[in-house]
DSSP file (Angstrom, degrees, kcal/mol; ACC not computed):
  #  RESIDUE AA STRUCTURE BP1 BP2  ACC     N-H-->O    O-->H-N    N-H-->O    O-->H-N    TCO  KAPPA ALPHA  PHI   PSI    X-CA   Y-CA   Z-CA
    1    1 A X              0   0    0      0, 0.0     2,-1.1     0, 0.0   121,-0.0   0.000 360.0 360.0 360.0 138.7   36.2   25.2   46.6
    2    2 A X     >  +     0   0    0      1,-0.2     4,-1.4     2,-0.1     0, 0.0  -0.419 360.0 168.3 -54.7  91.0   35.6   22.4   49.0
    3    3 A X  H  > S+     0   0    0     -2,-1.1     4,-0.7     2,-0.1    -1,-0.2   0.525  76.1  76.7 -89.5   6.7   36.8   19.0   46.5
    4    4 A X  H  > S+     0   0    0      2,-0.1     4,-2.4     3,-0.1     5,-0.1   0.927 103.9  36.8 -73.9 -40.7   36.6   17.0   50.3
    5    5 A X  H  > S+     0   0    0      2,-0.2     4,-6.9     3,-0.2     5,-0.3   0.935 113.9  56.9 -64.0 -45.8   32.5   17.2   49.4
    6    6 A X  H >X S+     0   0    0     -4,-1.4     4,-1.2     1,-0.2     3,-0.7   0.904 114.4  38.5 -27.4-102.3   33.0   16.7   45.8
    7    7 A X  H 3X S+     0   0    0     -4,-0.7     4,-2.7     1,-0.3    -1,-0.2   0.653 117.8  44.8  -3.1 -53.4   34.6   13.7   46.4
    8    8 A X  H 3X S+     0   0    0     -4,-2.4     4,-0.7     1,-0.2    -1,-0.3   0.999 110.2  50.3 -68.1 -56.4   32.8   12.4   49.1
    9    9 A X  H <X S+     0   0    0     -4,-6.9     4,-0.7    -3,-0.7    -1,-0.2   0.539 116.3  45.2 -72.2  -5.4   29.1   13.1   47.8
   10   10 A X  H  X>S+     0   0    0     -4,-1.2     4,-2.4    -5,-0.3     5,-0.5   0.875 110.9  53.8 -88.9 -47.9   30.0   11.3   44.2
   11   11 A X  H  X5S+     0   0    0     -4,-2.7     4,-0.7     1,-0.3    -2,-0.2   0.744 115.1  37.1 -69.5  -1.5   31.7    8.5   46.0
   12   12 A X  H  X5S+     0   0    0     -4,-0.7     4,-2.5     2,-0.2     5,-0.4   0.845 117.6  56.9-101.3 -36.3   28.4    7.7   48.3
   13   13 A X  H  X5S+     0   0    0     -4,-0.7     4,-1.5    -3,-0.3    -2,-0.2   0.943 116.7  30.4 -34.0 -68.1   26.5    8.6   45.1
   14   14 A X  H  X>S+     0   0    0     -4,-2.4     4,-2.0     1,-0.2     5,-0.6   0.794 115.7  61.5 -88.3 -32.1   28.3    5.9   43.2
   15   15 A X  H >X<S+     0   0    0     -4,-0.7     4,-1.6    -5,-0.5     3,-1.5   0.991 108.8  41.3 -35.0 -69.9   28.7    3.8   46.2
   16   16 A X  H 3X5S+     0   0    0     -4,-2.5     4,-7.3     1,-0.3    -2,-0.2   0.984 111.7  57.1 -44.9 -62.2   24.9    3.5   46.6
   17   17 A X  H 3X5S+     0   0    0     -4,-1.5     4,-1.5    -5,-0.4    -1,-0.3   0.737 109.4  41.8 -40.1 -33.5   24.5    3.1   42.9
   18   18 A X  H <X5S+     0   0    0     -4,-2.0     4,-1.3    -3,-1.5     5,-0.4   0.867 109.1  58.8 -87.2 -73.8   26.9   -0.3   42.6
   19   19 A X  H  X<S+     0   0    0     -4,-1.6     4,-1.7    -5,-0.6    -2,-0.2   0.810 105.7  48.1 -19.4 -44.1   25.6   -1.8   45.6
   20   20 A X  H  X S+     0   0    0     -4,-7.3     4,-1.4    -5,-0.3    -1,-0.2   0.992 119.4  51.7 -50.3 -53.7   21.9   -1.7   44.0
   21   21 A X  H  < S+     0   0    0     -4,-1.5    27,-0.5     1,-0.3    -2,-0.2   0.200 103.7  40.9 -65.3 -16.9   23.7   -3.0   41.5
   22   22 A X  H >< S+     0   0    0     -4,-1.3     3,-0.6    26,-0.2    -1,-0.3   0.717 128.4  37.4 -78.4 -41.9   25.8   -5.8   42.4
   23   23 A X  H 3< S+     0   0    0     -4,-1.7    -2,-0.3    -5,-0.4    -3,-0.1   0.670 118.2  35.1 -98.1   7.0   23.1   -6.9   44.3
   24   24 A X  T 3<  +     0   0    0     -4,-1.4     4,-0.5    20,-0.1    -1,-0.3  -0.431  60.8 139.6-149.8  67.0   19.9   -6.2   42.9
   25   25 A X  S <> S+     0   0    0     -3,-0.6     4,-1.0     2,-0.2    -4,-0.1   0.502  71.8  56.5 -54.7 -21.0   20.1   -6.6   39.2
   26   26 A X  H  > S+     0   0    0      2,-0.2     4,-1.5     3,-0.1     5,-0.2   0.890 110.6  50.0 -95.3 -49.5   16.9   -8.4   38.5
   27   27 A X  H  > S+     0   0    0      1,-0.3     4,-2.1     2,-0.2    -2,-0.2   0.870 109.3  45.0 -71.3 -34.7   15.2   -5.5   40.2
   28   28 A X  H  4 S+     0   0    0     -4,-0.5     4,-0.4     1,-0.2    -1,-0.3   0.921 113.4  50.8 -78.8 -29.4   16.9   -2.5   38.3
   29   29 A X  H  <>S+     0   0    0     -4,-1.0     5,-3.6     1,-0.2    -1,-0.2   0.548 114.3  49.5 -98.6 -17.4   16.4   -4.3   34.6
   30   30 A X  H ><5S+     0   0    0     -4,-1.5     3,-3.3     3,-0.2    -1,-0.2   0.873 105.0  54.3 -72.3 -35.8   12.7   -4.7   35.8
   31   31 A X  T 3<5S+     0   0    0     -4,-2.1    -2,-0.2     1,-0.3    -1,-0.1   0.847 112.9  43.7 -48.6 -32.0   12.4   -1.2   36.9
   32   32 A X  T 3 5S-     0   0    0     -4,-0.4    -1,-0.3     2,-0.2    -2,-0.2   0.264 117.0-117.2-107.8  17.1   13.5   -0.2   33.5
   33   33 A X  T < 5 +     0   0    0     -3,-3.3     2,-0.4     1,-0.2    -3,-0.2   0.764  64.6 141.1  55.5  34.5   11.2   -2.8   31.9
   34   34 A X      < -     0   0    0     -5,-3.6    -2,-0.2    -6,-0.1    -1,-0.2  -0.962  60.5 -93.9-117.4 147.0   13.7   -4.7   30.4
   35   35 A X        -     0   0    0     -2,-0.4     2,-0.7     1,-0.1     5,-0.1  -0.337  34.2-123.0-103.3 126.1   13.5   -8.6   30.2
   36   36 A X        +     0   0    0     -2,-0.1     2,-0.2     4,-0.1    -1,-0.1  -0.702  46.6 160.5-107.1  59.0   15.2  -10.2   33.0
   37   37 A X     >  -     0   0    0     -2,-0.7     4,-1.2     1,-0.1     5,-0.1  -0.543  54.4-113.1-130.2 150.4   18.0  -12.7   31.1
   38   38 A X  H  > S+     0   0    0      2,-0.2     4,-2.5     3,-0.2     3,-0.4   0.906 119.9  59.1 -53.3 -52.0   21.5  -14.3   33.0
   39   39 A X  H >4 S+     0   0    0      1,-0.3     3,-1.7     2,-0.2     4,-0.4   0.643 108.1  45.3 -41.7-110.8   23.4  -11.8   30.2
   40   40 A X  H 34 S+     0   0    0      1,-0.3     4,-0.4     2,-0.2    -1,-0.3   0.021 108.9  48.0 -13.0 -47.8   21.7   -9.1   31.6
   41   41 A X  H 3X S+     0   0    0     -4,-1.2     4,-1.4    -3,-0.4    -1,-0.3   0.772 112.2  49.8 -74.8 -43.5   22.0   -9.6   35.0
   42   42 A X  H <X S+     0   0    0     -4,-2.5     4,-2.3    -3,-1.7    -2,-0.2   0.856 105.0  58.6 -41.6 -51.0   25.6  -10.1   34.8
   43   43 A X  H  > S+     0   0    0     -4,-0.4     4,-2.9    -5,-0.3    -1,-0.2   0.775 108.6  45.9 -50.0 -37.3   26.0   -7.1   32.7
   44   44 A X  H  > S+     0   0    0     -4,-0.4     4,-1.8    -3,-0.2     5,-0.3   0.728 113.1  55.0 -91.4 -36.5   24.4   -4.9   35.6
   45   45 A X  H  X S+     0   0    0     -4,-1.4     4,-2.1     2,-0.2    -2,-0.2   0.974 102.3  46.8 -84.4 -32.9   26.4   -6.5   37.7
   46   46 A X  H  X S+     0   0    0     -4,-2.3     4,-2.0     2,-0.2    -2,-0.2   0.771 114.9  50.4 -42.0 -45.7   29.8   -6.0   36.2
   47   47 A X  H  X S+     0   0    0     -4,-2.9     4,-1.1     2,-0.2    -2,-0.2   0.902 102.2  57.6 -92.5  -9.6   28.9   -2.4   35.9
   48   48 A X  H  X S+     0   0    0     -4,-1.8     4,-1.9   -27,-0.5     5,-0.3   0.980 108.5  56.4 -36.2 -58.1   27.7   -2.2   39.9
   49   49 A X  H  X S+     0   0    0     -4,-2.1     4,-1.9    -5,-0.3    -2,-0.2   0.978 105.5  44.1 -47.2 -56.9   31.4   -3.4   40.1
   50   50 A X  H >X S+     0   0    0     -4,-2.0     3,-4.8     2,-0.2     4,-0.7   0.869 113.8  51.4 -56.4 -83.7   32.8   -0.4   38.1
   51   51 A X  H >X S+     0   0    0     -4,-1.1     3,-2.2     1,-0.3     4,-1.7   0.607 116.4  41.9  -3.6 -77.7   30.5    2.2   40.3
   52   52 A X  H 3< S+     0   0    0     -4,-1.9     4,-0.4     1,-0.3    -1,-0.3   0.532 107.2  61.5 -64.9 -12.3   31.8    0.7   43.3
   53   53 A X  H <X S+     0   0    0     -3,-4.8     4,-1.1    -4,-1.9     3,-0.5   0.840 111.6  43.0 -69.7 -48.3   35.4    0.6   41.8
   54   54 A X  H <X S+     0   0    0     -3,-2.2     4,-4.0    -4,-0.7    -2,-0.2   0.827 106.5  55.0 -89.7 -15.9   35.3    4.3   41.6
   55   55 A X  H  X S+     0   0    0     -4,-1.7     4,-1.6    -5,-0.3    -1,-0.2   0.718 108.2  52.7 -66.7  -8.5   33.6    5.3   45.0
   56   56 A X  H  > S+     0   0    0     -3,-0.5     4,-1.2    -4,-0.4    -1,-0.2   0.725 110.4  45.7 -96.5 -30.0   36.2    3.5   46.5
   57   57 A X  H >X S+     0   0    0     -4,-1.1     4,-1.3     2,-0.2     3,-1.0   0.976 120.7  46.0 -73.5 -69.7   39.1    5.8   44.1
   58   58 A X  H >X S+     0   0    0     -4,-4.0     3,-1.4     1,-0.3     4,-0.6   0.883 110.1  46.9 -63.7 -51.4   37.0    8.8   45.2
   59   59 A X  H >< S+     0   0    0     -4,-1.6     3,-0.9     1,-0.2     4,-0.4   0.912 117.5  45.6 -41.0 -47.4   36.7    8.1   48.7
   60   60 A X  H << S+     0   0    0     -4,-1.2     4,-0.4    -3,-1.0     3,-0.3   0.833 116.4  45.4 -43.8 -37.5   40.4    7.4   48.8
   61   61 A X  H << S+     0   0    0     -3,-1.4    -1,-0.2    -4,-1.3    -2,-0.2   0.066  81.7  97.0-105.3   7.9   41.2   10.5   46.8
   62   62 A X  S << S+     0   0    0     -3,-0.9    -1,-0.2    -4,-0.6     4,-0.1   0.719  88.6  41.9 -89.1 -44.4   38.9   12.9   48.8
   63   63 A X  S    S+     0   0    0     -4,-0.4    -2,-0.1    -3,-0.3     3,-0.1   0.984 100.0  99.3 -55.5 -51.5   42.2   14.5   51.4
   64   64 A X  S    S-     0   0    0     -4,-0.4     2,-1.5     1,-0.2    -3,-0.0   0.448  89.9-106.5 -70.6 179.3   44.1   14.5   48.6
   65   65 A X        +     0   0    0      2,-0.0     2,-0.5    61,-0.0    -1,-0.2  -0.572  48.2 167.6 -67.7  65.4   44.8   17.9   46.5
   66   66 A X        +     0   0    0     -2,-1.5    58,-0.4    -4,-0.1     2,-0.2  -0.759  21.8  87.4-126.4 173.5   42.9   17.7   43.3
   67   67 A X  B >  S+A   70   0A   0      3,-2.7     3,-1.8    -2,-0.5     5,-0.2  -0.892  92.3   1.0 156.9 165.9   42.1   20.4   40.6
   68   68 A X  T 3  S-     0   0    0     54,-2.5    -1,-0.3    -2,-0.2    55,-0.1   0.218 137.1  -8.9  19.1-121.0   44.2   21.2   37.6
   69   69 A X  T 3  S+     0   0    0     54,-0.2     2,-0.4     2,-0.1    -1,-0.2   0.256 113.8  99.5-102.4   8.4   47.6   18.8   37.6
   70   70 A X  B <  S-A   67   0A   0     -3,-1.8    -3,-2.7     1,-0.1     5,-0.2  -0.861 106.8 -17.4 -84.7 138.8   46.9   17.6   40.8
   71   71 A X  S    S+     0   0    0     -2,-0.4     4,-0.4    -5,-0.2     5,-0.3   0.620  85.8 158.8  58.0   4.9   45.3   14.2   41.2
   72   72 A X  S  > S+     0   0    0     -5,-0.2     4,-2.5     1,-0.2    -1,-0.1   0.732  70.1  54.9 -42.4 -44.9   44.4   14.8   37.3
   73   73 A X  H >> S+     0   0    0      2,-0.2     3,-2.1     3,-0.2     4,-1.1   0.973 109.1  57.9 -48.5 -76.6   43.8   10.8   36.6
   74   74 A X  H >> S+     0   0    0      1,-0.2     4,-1.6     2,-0.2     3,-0.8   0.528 114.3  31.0   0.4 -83.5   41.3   11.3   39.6
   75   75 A X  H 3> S+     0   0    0     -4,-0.4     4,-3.4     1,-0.3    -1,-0.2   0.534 112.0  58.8 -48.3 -42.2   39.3   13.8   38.0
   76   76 A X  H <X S+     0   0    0     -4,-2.5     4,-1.5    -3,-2.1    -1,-0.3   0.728 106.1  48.3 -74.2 -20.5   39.5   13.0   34.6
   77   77 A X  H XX S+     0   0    0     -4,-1.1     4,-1.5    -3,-0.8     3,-1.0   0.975 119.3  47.3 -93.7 -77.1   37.9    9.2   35.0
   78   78 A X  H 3X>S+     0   0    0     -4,-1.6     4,-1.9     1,-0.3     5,-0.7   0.785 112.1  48.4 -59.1 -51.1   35.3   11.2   37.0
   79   79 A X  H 3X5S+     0   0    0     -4,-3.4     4,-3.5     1,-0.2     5,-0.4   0.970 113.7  40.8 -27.0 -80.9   35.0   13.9   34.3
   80   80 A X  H <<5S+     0   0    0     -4,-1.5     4,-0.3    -3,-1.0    -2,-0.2   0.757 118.5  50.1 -69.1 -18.6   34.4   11.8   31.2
   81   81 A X  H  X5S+     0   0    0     -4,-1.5     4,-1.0     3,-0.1    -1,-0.2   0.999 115.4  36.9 -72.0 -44.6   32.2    9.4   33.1
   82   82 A X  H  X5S+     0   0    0     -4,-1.9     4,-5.0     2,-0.2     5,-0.2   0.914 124.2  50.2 -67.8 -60.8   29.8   11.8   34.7
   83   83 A X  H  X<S+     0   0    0     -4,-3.5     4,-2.2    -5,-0.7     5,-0.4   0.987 115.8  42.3 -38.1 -84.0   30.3   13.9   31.1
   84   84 A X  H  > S+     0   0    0     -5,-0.4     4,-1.0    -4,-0.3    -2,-0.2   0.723 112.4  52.6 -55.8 -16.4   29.6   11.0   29.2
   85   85 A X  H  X S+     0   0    0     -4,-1.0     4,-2.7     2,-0.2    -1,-0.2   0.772 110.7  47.5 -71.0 -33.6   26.7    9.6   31.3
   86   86 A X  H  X S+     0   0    0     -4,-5.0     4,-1.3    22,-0.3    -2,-0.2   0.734 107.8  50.5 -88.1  -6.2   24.9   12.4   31.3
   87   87 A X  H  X S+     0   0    0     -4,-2.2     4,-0.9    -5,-0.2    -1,-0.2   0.843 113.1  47.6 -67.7 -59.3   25.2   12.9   27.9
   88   88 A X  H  X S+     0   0    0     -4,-1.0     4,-1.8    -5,-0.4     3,-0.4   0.910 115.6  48.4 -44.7 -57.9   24.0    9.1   27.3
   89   89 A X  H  X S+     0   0    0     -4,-2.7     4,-1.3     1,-0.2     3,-0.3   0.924 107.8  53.7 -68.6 -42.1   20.9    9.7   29.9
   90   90 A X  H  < S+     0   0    0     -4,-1.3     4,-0.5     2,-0.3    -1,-0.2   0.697 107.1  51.9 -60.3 -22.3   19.8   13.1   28.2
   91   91 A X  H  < S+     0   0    0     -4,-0.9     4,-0.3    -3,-0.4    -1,-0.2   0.620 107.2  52.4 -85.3 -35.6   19.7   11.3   25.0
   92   92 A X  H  X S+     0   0    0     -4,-1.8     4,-1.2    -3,-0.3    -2,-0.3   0.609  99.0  68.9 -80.8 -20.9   17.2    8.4   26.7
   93   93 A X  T  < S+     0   0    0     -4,-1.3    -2,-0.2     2,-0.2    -3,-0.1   0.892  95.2  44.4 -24.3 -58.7   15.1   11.1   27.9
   94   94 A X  T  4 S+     0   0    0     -4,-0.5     3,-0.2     1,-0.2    -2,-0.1   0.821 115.2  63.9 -70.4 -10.1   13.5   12.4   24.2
   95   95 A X  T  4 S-     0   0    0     -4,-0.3     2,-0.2     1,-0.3    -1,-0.2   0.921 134.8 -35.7 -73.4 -61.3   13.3    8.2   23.9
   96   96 A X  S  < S-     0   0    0     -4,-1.2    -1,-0.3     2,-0.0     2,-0.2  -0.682  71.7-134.7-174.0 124.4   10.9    7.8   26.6
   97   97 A X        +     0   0    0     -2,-0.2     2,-0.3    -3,-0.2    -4,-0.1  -0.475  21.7 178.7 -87.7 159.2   11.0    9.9   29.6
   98   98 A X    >>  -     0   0    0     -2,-0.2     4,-3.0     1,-0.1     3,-1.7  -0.994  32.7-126.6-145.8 130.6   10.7    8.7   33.2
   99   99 A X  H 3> S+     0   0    0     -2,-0.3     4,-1.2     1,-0.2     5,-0.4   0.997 109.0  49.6 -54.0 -50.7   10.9   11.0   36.5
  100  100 A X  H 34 S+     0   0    0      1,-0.3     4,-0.4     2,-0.2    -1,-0.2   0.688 104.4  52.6 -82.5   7.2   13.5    8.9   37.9
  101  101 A X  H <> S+     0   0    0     -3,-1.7     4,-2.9     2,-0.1    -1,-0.3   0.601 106.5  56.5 -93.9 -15.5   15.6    8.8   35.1
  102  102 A X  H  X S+     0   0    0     -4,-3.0     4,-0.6    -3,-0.3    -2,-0.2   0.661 106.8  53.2 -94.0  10.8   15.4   12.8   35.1
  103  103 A X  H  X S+     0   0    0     -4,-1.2     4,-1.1    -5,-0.2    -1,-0.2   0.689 106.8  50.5 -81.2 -47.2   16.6   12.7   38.6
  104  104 A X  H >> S+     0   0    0     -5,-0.4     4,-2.2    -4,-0.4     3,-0.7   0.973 110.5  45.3 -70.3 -47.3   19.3   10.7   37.6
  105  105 A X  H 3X S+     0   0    0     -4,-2.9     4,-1.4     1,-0.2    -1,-0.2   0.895 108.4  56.4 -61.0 -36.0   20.6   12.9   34.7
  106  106 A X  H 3X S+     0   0    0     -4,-0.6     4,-1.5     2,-0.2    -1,-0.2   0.690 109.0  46.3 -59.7 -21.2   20.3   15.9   36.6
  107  107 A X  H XX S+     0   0    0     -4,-1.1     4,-2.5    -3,-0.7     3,-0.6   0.971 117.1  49.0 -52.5 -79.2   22.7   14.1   39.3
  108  108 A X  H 3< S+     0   0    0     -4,-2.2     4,-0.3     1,-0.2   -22,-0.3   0.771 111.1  45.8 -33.1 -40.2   24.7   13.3   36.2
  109  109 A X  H 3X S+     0   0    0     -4,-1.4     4,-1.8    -5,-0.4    -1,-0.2   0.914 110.3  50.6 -72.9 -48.1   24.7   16.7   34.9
  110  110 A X  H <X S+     0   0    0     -4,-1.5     4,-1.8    -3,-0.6    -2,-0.2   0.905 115.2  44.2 -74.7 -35.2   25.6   18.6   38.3
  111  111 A X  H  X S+     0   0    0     -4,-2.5     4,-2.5     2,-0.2   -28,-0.2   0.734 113.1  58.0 -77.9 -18.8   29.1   15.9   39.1
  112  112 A X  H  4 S+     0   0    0     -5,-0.4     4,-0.2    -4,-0.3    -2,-0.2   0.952 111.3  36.1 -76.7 -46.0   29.7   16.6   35.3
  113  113 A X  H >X S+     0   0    0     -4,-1.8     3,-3.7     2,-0.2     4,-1.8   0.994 119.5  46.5 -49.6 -77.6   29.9   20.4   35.9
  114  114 A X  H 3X S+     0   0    0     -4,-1.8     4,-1.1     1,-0.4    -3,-0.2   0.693 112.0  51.4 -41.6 -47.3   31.6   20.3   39.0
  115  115 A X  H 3X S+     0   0    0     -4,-2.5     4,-0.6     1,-0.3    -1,-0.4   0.413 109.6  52.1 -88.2   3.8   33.9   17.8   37.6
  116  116 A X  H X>>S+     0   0    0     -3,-3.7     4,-3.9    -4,-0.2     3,-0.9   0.848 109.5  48.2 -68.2 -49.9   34.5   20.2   34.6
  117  117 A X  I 3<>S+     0   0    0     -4,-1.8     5,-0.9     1,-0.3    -2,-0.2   0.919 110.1  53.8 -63.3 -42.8   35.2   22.9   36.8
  118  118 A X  I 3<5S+     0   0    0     -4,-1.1    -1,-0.3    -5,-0.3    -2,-0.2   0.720 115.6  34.3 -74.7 -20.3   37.6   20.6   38.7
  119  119 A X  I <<5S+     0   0    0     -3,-0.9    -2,-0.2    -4,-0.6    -1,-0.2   0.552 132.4  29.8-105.4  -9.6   40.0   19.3   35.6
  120  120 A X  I  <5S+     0   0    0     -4,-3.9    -3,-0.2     1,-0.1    -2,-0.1   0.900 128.6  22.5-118.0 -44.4   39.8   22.8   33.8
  121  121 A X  I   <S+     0   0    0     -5,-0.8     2,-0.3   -53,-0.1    -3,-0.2   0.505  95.9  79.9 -70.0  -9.4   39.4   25.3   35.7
  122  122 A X      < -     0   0    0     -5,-0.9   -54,-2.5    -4,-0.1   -55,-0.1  -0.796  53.3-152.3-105.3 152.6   40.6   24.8   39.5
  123  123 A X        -     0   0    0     -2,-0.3   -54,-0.2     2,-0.3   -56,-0.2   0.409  27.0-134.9 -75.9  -8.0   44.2   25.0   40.2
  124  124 A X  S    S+     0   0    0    -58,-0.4     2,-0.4     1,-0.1   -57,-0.0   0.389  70.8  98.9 131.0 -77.1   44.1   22.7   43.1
  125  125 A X  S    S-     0   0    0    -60,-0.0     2,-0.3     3,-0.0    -2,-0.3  -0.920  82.6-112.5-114.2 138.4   46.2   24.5   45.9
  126  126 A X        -     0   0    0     -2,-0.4   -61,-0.0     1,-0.1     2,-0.0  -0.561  32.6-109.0 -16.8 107.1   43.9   26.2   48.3
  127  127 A X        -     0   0    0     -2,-0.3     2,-0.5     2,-0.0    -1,-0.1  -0.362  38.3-131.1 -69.1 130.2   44.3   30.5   48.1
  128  128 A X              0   0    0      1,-0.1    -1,-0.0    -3,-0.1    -3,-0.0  -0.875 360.0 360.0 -94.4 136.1   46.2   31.4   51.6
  129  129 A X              0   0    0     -2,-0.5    -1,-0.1     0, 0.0    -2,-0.0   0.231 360.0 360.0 -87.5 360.0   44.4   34.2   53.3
């Protein structure tokens, strides 16, 4: 398996995602109907900082070898987030569904596989032909 694409397509994925999010907080807490307070906005903006703290580890981390015990830190942040977001979003679904939140959990859901596949199942090393 290609991990350059992995890599790449979460870190422009999470890329995107922080960016809204450092910079258009007011707009994403409206989206989601929630009342528009300095806490709040701070809050959405601190995690736009994490997003964008980890497209910048994946992008970095995109040449490199990972799978199994290579790059394993890599993989595992990306694992349990992806895991655990989508887990979190699937659970705000039966709460009150929205089409663009079931776009976003299915996002969540496919880097959550993939990145399963990538700490437990891949070795890694490229098979030589």
């Amino acid at each position: 398996m290609n991990t350059k694409l992995l890599m790449t397509s979460s870190s422009l994925i999470l890329a995107i995602a922080g960016i809204c999010a450092l910079f258009m907080p007011d707009v994403l807490l409206s989206m989601q109907g929630v009342v528009v307070t300095e806490a709040a906005s701070v809050l959405v903006q601190l995690m736009g900082a994490l997003y964008f703290g980890f497209a910048i580890m994946n992008w970095t981390a995109k040449d490199s070898a990972i799978g199994g015990i290579y790059a394993r830190p890599v993989s595992l942040a990306n694992f349990s987030h992806f895991f655990s977001g989508a887990l979190l979003l699937a659970k705000n679904l039966f709460v009150g569904f929205s089409p663009l939140m079931l776009i976003v959990t299915l996002v969540y859901i496919v880097f959550a596989a993939w990145f399963y596949w990538l700490v437990f199942r891949a070795t890694g090393l490229k098979p030589t032909s």
